[in-house]
N, C-alpha and C positions, 0 to 999 in steps of 0.2 A: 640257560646258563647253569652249568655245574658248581653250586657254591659246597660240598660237601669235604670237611673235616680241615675249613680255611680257618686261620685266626683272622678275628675283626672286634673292630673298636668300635667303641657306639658314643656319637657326637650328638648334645640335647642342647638346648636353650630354656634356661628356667625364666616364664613368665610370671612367676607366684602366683601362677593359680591354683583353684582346687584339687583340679587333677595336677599332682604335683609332679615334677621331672623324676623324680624318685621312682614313682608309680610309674610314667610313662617307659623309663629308659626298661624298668624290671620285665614291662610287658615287652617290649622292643628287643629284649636279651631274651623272653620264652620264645617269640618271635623265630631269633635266629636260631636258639636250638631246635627249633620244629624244621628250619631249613638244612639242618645237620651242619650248623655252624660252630666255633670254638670263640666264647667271649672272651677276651684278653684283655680289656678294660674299659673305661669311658670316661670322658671329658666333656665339662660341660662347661655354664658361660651363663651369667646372671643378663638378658638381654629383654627390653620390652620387645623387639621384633629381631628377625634374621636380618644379617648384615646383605649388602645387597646384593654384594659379588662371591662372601666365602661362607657365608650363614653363620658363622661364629666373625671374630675379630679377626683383622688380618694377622694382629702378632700372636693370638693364640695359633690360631690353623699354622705361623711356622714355627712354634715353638712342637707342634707336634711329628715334623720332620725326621728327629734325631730319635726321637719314641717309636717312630714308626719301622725306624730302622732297625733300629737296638732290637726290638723283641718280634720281629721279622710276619709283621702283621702285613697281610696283602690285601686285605679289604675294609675300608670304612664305610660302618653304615649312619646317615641320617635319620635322627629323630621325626621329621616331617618330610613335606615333599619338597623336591628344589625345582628353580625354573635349570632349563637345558643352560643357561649361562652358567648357574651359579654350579651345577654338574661340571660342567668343562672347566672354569676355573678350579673348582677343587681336584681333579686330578690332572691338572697343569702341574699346581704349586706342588700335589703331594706325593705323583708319580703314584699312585696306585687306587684300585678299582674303586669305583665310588657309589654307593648304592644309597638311595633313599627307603624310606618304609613304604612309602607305594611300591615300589619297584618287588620290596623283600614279600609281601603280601600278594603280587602279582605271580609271583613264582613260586609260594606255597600251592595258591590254589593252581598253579595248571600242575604242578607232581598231584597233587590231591585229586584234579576233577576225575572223575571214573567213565562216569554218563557220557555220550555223543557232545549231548549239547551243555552239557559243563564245560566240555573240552573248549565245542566253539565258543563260549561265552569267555572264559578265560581267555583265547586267543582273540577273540575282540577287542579287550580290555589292553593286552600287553600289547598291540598293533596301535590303539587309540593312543598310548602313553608314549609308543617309543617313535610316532610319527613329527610330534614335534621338536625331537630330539637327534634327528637324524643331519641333519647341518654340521650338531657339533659331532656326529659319528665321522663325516668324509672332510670334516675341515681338514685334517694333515694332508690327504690327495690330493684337494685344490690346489696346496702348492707348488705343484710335481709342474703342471706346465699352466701358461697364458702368455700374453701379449695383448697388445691393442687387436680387438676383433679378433681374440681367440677364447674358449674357454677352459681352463683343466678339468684334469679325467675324472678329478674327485667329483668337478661340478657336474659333468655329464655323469658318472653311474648317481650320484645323489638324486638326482630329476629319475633316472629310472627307479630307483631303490621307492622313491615316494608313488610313483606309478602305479607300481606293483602294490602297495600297500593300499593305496589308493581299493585298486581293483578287488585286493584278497579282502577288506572289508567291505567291500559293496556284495560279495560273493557270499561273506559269513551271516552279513544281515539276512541275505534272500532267505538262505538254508536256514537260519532261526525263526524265519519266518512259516517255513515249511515244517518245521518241528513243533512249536507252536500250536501251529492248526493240527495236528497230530495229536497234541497231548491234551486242547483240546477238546477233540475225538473220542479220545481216552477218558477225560472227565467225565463230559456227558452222559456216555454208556455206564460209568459209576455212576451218574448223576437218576438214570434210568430207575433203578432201587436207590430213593431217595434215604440218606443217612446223616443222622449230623456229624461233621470233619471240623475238628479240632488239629489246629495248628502249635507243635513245640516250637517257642521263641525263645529268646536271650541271647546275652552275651555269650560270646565264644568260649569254651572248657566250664560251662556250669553244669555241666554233665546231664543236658538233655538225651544224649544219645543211649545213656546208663538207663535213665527213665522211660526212655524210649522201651529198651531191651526188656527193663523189668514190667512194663503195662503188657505189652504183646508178647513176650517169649520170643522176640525177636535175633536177630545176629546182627546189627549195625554193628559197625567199626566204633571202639570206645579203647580213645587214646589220651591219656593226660598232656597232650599237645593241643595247642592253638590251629581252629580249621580244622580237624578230624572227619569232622563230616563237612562235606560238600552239595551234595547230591541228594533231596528231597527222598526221602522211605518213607510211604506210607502203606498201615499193620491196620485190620480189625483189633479191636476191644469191645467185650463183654463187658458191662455195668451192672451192678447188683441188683438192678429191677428186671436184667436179663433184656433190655435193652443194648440194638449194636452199633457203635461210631467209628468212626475213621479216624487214625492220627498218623499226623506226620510230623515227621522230625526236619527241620529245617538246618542254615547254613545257620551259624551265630555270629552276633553283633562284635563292633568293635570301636573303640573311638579312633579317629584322624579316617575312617571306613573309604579307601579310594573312590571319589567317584566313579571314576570308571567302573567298578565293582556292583554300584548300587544301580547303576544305571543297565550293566550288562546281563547281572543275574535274575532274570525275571521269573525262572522256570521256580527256585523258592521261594522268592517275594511275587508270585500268583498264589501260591499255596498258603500262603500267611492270608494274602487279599479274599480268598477266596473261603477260606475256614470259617466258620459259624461262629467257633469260640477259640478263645488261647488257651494255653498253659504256657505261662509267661517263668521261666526257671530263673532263679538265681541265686548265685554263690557265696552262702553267707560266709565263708570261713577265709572270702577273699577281706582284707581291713578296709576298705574303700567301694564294700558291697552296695552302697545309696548311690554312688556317682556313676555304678555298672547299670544298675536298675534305671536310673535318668538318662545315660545314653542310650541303652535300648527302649524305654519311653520315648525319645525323641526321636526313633526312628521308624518307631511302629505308628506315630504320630505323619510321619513322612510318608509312609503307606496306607493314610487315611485306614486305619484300623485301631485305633484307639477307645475307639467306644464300641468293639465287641467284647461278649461276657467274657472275663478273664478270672481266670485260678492264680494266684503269685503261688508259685512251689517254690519254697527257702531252702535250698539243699544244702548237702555237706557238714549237716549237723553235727557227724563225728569229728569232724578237723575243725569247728568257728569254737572252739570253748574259750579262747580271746577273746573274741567280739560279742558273745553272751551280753554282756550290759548295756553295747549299743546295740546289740539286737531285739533285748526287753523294750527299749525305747522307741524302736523303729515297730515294734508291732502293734505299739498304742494307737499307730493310724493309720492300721490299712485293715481289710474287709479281705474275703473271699483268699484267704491266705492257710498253708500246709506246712509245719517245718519238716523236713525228715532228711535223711538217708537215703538216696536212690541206689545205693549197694544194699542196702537192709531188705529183704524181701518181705520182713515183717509189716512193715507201711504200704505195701501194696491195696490192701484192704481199708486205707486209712483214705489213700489216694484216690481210690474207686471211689470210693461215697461221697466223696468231695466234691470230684465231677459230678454226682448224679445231684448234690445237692444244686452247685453252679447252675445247670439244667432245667432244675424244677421249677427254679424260679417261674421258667418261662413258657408254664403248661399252662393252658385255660380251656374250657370247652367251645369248641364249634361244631357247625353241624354243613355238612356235604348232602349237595343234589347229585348223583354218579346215574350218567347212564347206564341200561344194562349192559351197551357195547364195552363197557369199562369197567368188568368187574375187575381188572387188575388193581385199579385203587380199591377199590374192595376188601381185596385182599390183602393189602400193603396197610389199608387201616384197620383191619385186626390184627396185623400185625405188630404195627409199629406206633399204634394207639391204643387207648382203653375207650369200646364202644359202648356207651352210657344207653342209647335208645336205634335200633335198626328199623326201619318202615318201607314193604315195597310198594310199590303203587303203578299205576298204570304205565307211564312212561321213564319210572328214572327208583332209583333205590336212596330214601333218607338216612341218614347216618348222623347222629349225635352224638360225638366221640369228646376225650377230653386228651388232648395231644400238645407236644408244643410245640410254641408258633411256630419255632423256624422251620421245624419238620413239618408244621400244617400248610405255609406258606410255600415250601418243595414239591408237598402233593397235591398240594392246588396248583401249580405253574407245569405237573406232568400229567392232571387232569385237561387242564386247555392248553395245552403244547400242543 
């Protein structure tokens, strides 16, 4: 769907909660500028839940009729997501396009995906969504013909139209399946020189991709839009003890997060599962930086990755001079925490140590029985350990090294692989 340089209204429902409509509609309006949409205004509605049939009040939704006309707005978007009913009713009653924030978020990321299998993941996602929604797509054709012991044309392509989707997702699963086993592939052989891989996490625009760029000298895409990045990059990094790890810059968090999304995009969230440690980013100079950081908690929590070593990086130091005194507050209780500038190259060095200190934690000394046939761990732990005591002996080489774990536990699992 072409949404570029349309006017659209943006329709919330204030529940007074924390994350306040305020907050929600402001991200839901970045939202559509990322889609290359024009915000023309918004309308809201004090409601503990969506009405059942129009999500707002029926005589709101017609008092928005004569608005809609007046300022020749052709597209409404929802704050949340609707059932296929309450879609069809609202552009029954309001004559024009009716989009939810699932729908707007589904169509960022497929302009966005780059990669093969972003691509099919996204079109997973928008096949999964618009399957149950296709009834109220050919309702107008059903009417065209029927009789007793007849059906209309609408009802017959509808039965095919779900066929087909039927099919093209049983067709998309195989192929992710096949990609998947590819990448993998591709791990393992990275996996082969054991390294430790740190995963960038967060909320969407906290400008992991920035910090990205600035650790590795990297080119990611770095866009002050919602979704920029997509598509998993991972950079070596040098550490100040001259130690080398892997980071990857991941998709970013989001609240209302389609399921669809969370379920389809596994090629990032393995990369996150998969990572030794985080670098958990977040945007202090957004006002509602604590409720950003709690939803991406709660979803690193949903990826069983909540108890790896984590860095919190506070960015955007230059723009939070606001939020300064709730930010003095907020750092009375957190541990393993960085504030800086990911545009400042200065804190590059500040970042480095950080991680190494995160890491240190988790060095102790062991000691390796290595056959001779294996001198490749050998050389992988002078390498990527400090060897306290070497001994060779008749059948096997001793090593008392002082490493850490995770990386001792890597080269122990490619010692007996």
């Amino acid at each position: 769907m072409n949404l570029d340089n349309h006017k659209v209204l943006l329709l919330g429902i204030d529940k007074k909660e924390e994350w306040s409509l305020t907050d929600s509609l402001a991200e839901l309006a970045e939202l559509a500028k990322t889609a290359g949409l024009s915000v023309a205004g918004e309308v809201t509605q004090v409601r503990t839940a969506p009405h059942y049939k129009y999500y707002l009040g029926s005589g709101k939704i017609r008092e928005l009729q004569p608005l809609l006309k007046d300022q020749d707005i052709q597209i409404v978007i929802i704050d949340d997501e609707l059932t296929p009913s309450q879609q069809k009713a609202l552009e029954e009653i309001l004559a024009v396009k009716i989009i939810d924030r699932t729908q707007l978020i589904l169509d960022i990321f497929a302009v966005r995906a780059k990669t093969h299998e972003a691509q099919l993941q996204v079109e997973l996602a928008q096949l999964e969504y618009m399957f149950p929604r296709l009834t109220r797509m050919w309702t107008h054709l059903s009417k065209l013909g029927g009789g007793i012991g007849t059906r209309g044309p609408g009802e017959k392509q509808l039965e095919v139209d779900k066929r087909q989707i039927r099919k093209r997702i049983i067709l998309i699963k195989k192929e992710l399946k096949s990609v998947k086993k590819h990448r993998h592939t591709t791990r393992a052989k990275r996996q082969n020189i054991p390294l430790l891989t740190g995963a960038l996490v967060g909320y969407t625009n906290a400008g992991k991709s920035t910090l990205m760029n600035l650790l590795t000298k990297a080119s990611v895409l770095v866009e002050n839009k919602l979704f920029a990045t997509l598509d998993p990059t991972t950079r070596k990094v040098i550490l100040p003890d001259n130690s080398e790890i892997l980071i990857t810059d991941t998709v970013g968090f989001i609240k209302k997060l389609p399921h669809q999304l969370v379920t389809s995009f596994h090629s990032t969230l393995e990369e996150v599962q998969e990572a030794d440690f985080l670098i958990h980013v977040l945007d202090v100079s957004h006002p509602k930086f604590e409720i950003l950081l709690q939803t991406s908690g709660e979803l690193l929590q949903e990826l069983n990755t909540s108890d790896k070593p984590c860095l919190l990086i506070l960015n955007k130091l230059d723009q939070a001079q606001a939020n300064l005194p709730a930010l003095k507050l907020f750092l009375e209780h957190q541990q393993n925490y960085l504030v800086i500038s990911a545009l400042d190259p200065e804190y590059l060095p500040l970042i480095l140590n950080k991680i190494n200190q995160l890491l240190a934690h988790y060095y102790d000394v062991r000691t390796y029985h290595i056959p001779y046939q294996r001198m490749d761990i050998v050389d992988l732990l002078h390498t990527k350990a400090q060897v306290l005591h070497e001994e060779y002996q008749d059948q096997e080489i001793v090593l008392k090294v002082k490493v850490n774990s995770i990386l001792g536990d890597k080269l122990m699992g490619a010692l007996y692989k």
